[in-house]
One Martini backbone bead per residue (centre of mass of N, CA, C, O) as a GRO file, in nm:
protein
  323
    1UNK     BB    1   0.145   2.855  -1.548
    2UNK     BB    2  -0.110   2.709  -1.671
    3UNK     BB    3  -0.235   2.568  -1.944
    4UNK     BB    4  -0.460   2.528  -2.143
    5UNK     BB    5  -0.619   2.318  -2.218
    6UNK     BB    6  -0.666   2.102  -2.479
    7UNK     BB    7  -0.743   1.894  -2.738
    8UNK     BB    8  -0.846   1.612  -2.729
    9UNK     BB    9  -0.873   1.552  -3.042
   10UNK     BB   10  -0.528   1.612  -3.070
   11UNK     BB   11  -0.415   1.413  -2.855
   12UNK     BB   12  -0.563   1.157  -2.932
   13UNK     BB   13  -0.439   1.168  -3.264
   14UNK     BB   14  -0.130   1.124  -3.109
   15UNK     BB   15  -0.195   0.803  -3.061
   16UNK     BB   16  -0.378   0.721  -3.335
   17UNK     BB   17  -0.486   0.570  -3.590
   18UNK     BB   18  -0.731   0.634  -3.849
   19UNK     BB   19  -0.823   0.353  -3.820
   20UNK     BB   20  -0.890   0.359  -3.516
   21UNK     BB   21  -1.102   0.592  -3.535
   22UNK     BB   22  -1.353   0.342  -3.669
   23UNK     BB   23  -1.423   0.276  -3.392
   24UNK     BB   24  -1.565   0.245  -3.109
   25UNK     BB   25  -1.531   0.285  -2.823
   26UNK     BB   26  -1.563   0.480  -2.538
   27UNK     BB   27  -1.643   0.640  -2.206
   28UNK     BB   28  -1.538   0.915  -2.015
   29UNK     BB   29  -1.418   1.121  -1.721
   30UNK     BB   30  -1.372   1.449  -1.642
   31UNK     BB   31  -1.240   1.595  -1.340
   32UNK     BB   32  -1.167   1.916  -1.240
   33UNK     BB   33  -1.029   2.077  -1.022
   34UNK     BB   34  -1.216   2.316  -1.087
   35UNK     BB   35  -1.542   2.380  -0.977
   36UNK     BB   36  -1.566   2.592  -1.243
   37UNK     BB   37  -1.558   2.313  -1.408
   38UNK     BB   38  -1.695   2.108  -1.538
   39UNK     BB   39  -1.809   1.805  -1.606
   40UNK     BB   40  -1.672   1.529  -1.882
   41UNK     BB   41  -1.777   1.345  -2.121
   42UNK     BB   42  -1.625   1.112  -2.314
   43UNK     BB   43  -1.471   1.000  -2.621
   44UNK     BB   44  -1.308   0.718  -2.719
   45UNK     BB   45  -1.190   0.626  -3.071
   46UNK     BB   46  -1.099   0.335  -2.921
   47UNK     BB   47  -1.073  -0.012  -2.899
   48UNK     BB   48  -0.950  -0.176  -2.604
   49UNK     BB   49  -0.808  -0.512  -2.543
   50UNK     BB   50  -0.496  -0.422  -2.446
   51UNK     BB   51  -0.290  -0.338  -2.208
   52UNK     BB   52   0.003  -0.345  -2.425
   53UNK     BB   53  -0.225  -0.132  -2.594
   54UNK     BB   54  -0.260   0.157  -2.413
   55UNK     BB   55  -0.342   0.456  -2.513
   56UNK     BB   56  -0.467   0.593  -2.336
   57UNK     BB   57  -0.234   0.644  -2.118
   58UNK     BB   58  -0.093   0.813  -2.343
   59UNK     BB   59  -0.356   1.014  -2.364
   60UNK     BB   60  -0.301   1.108  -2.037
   61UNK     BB   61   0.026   1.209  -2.062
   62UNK     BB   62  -0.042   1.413  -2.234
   63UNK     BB   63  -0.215   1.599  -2.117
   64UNK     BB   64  -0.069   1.677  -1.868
   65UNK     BB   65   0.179   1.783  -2.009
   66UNK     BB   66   0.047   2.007  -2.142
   67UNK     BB   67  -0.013   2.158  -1.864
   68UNK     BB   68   0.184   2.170  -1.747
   69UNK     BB   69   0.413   2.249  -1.502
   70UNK     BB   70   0.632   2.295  -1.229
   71UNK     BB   71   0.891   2.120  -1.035
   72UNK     BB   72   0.969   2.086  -0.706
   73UNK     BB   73   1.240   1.976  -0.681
   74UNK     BB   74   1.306   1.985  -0.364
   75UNK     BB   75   1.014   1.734  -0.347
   76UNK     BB   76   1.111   1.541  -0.519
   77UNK     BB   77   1.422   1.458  -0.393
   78UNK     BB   78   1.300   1.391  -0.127
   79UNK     BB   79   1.134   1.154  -0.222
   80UNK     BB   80   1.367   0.983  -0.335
   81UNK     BB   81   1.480   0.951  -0.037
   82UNK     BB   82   1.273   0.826   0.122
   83UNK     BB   83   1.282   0.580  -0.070
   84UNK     BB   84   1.604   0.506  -0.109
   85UNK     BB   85   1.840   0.726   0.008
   86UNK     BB   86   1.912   0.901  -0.215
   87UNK     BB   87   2.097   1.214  -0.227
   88UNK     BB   88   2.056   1.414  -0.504
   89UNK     BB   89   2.136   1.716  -0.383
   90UNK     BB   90   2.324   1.934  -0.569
   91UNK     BB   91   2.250   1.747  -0.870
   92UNK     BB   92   2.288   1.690  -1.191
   93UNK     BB   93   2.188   1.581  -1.515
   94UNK     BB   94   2.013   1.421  -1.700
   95UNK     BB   95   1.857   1.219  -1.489
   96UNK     BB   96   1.746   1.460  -1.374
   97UNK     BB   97   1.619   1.605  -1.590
   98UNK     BB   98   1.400   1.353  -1.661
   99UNK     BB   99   1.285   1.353  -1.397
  100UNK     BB  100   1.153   1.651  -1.393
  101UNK     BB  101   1.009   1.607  -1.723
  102UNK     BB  102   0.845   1.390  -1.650
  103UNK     BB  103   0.485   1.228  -1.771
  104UNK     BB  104   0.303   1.044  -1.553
  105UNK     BB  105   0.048   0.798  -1.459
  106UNK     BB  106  -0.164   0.744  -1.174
  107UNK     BB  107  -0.329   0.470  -1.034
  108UNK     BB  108  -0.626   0.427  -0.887
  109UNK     BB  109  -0.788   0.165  -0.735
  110UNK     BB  110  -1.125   0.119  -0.636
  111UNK     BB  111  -1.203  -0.164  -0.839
  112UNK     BB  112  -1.181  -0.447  -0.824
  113UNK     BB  113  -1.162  -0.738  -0.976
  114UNK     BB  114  -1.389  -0.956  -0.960
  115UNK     BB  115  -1.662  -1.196  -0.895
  116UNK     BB  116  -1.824  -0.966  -0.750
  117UNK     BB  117  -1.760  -0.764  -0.970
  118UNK     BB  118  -1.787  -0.874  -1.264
  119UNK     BB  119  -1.459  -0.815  -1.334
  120UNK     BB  120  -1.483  -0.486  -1.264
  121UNK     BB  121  -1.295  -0.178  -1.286
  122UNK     BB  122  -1.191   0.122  -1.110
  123UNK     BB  123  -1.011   0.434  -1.230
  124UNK     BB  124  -0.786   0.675  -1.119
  125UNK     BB  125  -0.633   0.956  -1.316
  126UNK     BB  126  -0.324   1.095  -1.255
  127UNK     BB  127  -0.049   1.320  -1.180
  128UNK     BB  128   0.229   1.216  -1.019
  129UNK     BB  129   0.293   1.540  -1.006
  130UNK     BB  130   0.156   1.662  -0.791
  131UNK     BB  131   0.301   1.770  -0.595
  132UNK     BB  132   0.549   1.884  -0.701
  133UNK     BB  133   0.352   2.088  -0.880
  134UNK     BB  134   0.162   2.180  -0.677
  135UNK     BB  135  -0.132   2.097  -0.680
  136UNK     BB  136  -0.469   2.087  -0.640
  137UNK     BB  137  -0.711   2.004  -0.513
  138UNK     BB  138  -0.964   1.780  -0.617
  139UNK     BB  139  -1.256   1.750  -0.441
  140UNK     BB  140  -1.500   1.571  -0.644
  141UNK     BB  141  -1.303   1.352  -0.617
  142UNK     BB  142  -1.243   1.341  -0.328
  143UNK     BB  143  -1.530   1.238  -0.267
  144UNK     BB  144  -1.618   1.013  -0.444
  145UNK     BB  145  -1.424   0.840  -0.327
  146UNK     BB  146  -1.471   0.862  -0.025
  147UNK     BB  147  -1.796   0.748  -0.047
  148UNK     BB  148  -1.623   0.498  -0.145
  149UNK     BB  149  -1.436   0.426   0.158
  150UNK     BB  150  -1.198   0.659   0.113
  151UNK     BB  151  -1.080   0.765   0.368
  152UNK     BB  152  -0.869   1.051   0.306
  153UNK     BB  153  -0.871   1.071  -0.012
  154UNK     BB  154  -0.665   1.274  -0.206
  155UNK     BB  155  -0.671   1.448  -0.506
  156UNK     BB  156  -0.487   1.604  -0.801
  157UNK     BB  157  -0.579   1.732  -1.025
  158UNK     BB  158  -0.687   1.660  -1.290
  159UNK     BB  159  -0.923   1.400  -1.355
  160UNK     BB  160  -0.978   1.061  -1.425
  161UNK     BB  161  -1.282   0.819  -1.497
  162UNK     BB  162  -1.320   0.458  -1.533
  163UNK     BB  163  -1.358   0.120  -1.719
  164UNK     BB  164  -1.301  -0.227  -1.677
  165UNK     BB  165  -1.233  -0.578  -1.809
  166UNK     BB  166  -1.097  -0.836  -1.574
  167UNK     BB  167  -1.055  -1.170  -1.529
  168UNK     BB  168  -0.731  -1.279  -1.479
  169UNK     BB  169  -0.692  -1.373  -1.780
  170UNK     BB  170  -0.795  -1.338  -2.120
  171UNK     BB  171  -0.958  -1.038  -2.034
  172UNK     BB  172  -0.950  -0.695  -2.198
  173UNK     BB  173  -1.128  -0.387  -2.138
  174UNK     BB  174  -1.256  -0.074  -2.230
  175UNK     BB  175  -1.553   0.075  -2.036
  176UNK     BB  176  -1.798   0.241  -2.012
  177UNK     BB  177  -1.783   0.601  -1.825
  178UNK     BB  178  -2.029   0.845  -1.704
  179UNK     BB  179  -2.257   1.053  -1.585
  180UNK     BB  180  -2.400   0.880  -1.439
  181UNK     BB  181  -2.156   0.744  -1.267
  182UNK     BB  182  -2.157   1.053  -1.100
  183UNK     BB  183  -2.248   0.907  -0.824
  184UNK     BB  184  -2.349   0.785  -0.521
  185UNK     BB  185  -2.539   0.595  -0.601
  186UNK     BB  186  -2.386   0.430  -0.775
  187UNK     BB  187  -2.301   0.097  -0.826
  188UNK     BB  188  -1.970   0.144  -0.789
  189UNK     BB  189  -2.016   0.252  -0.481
  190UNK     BB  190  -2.141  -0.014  -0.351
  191UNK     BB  191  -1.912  -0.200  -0.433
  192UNK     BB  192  -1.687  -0.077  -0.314
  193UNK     BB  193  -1.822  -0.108  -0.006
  194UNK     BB  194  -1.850  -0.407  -0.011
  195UNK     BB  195  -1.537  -0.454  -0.057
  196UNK     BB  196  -1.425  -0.346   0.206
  197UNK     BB  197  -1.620  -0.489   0.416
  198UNK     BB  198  -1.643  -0.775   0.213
  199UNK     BB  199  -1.442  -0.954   0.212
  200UNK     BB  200  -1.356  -1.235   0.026
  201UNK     BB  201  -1.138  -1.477   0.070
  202UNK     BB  202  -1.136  -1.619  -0.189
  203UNK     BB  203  -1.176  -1.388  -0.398
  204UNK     BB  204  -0.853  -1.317  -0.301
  205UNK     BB  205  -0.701  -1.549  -0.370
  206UNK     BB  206  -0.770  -1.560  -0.670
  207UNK     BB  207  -0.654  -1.278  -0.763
  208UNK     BB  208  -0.381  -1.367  -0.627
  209UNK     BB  209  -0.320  -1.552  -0.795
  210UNK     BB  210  -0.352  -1.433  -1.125
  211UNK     BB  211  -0.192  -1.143  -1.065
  212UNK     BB  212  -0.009  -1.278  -0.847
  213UNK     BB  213   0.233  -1.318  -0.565
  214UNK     BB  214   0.221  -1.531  -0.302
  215UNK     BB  215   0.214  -1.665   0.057
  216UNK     BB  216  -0.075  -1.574   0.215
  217UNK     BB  217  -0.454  -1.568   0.135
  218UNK     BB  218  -0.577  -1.659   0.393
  219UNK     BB  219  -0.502  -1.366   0.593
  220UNK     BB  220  -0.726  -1.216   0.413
  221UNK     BB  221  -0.892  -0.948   0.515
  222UNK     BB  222  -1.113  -0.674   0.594
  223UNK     BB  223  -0.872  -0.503   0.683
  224UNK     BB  224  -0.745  -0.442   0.386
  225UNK     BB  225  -1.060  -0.220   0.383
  226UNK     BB  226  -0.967  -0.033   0.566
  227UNK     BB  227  -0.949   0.277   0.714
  228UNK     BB  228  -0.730   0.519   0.714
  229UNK     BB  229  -0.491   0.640   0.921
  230UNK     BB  230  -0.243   0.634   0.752
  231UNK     BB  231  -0.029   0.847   0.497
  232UNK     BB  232   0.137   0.851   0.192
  233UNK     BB  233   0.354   1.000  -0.053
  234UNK     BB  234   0.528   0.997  -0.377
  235UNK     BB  235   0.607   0.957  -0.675
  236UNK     BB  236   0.628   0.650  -0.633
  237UNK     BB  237   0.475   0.602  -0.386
  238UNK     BB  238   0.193   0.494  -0.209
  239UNK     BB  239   0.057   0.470   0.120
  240UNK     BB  240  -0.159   0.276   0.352
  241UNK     BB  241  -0.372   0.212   0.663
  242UNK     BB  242  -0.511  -0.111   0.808
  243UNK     BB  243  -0.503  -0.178   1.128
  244UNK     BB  244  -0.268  -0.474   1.028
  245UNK     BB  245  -0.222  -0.289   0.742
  246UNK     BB  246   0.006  -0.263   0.469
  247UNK     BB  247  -0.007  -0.038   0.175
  248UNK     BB  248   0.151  -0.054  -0.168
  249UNK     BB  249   0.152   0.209  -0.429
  250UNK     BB  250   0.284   0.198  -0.763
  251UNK     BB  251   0.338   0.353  -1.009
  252UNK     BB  252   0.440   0.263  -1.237
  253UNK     BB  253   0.351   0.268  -1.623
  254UNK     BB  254   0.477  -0.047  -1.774
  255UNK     BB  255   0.291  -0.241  -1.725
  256UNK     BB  256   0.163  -0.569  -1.754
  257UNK     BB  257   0.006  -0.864  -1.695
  258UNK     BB  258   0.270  -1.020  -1.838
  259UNK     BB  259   0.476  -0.900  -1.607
  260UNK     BB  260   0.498  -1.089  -1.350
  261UNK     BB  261   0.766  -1.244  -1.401
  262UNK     BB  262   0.908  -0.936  -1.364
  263UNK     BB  263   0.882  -0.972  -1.095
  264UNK     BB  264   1.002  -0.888  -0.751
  265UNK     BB  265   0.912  -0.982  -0.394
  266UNK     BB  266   1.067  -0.913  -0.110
  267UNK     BB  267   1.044  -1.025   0.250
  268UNK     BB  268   1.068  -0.890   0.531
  269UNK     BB  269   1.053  -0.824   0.891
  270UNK     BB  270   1.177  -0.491   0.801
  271UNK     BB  271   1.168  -0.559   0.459
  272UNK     BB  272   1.181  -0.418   0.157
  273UNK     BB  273   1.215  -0.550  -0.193
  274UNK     BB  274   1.129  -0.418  -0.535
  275UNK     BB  275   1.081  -0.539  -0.843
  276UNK     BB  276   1.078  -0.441  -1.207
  277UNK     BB  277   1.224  -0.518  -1.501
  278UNK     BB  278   1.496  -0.414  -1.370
  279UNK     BB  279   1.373  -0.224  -1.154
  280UNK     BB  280   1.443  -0.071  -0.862
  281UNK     BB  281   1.140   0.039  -0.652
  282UNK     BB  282   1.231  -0.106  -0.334
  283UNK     BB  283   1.476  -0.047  -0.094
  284UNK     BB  284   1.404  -0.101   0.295
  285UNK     BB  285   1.276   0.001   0.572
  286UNK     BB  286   1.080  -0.026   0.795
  287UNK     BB  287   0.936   0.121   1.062
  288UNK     BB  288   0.809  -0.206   1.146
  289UNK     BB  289   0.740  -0.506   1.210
  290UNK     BB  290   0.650  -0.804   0.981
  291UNK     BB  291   0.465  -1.107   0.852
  292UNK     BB  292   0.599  -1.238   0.557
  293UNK     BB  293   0.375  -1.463   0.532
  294UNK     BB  294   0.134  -1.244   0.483
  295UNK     BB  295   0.216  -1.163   0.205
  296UNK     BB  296   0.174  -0.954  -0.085
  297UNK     BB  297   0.079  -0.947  -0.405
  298UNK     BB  298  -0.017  -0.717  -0.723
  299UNK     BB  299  -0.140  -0.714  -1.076
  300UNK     BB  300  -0.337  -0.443  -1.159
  301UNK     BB  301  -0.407  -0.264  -1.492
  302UNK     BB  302  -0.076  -0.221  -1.400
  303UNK     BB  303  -0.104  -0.181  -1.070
  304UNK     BB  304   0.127  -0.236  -0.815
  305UNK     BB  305   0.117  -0.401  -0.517
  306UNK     BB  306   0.104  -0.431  -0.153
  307UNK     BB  307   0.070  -0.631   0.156
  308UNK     BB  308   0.133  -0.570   0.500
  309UNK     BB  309   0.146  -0.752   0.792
  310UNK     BB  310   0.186  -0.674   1.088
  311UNK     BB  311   0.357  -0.729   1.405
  312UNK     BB  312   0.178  -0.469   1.534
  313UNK     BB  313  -0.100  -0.219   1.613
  314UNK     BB  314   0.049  -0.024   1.582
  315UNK     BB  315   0.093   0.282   1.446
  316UNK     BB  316   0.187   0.441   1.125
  317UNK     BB  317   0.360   0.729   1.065
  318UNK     BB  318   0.545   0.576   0.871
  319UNK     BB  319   0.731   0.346   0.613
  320UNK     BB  320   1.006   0.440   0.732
  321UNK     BB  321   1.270   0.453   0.958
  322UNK     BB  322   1.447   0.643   0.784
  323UNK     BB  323   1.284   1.002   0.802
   0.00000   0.00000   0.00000
């Protein structure tokens, strides 16, 4: 059984010290998975502006851990091997026991920072041992995201929704997402929808310059934000596909706008493999042929994509040849 939550105050006061409490601070959005709960706009009481010294992220892994919940070994482990290929049941060790009671925060970008959004961006954060969790579906949150334009996209367990400001180059910081913002209404699920319907090649151009390295941002199409038709997720990424192209999104929590050095992304006609400071993060066959010259990558907010466009437009089952 799930523990009560916490108190907000006491997970805080263990992430910064009693001087930053005495900053400004931002306020963010609590959407609880059960709709029997409220929903709870909440105040930070540290103003953030270096993504590399992000307590909040670090705010957000303490709430999920204090809710405990046991993880299902045998469907985290079988997504291991989704993702690697390698079957890890029936074995034993550190690696492993650390692997089941690690707890991070997975960030689902839903308005990435362009010049057409005013460099705003918004990210929905929960818990990525959602699965592995069993936790249930959280309604609120998946309608709210459905409705700025991700059919079919949805969360577990309890979630927060925040806004940030990345210019994608030297500035950062987190700002107010109150509760004006939970509405189907709100100027950000608007934006979100004119960026998938009406993607500017040329601000994705740039977008994808500042942020990470590119093939060609040129063949980048609104293809790109179009309605998924298949998805997947894994503990360690999640990704879904949109008419001519596959996206796919990296967990990892400890990325950081100047980590871009640090990615390595090789694309080949049918393999993907992803490294990311000294850790291979995918190493692996693709479901279908695709064509390399016309992929990118991007790192914001802290979180790693890929983008691979078909070499033919048939749909994706899954994401890799051998599931």
């Amino acid at each position: 059984a799930l523990k009560s939550p916490p108190s907000f105050a006491q997970v805080e006061r263990s992430v910064h010290s009693p001087e930053a409490c005495a900053a400004m601070g931002f306020k963010y959005v609590l959407i609880p998975c059960s709709p029997n709960e409220e929903i709870k706009e909440l105040e930070y009481h540290e103003d953030i502006v270096d993504l590399t010294k992000d307590s909040y992220r670090e705010f957000i892994e303490k709430y999920f851990s204090s809710l405990g919940g046991s993880v299902d070994r045998s469907v985290l482990l079988q997504q291991l091997k989704e993702r690697t290929g390698c079957d890890l049941q029936g074995k034993d060790g550190p690696d492993i026991d650390r692997l089941l009671t690690a707890t991070s925060v997975e960030i689902f970008p839903v308005l990435l920072p362009t010049k057409a959004s005013g460099f705003i961006g918004i990210s929905v954060y929960c818990d990525d041992k959602g699965i592995a969790k069993c936790l249930e579906e959280n309604p609120r949150m998946s309608a709210m995201i459905q409705a700025a334009g991700y059919t079919g996209q949805t969360f577990r367990g309890d979630c927060f929704i925040g806004r940030i400001l990345d210019d994608n180059e030297d500035e950062w910081r987190r700002l107010d997402f109150s509760m004006k913002d939970v509405s189907a209404d709100a100027d950000w699920v608007q934006m979100v929808k004119s960026q998938r319907a009406n993607r500017n090649v040329g601000d994705m151009g740039s977008l994808a310059k500042s942020m990470g390295m590119k093939n060609n941002v040129a063949q980048i199409n609104p293809g790109t934000m179009a309605d998924a038709e298949s998805k997947g997720e894994t503990d360690q990424y999640c990704w879904r596909q949109a008419d001519d192209e596959v996206e796919v999104t990296f967990k990892k929590d400890d990325l950081a706008k100047g980590d871009k050095k640090l990615v390595k992304v090789t694309f080949g006609r049918q393999k993907l493999k992803v490294e990311a400071k000294g850790e291979v993060l995918f190493d692996a066959e693709l479901f279908a042929p695709t064509q390399p010259d016309e992929a990118i990558w991007t790192l914001a907010d802290g979180v790693l994509q890929v983008t691979l466009t078909k070499a033919e437009s048939d749909s994706w089952s899954r994401l890799l040849k051998n599931d």
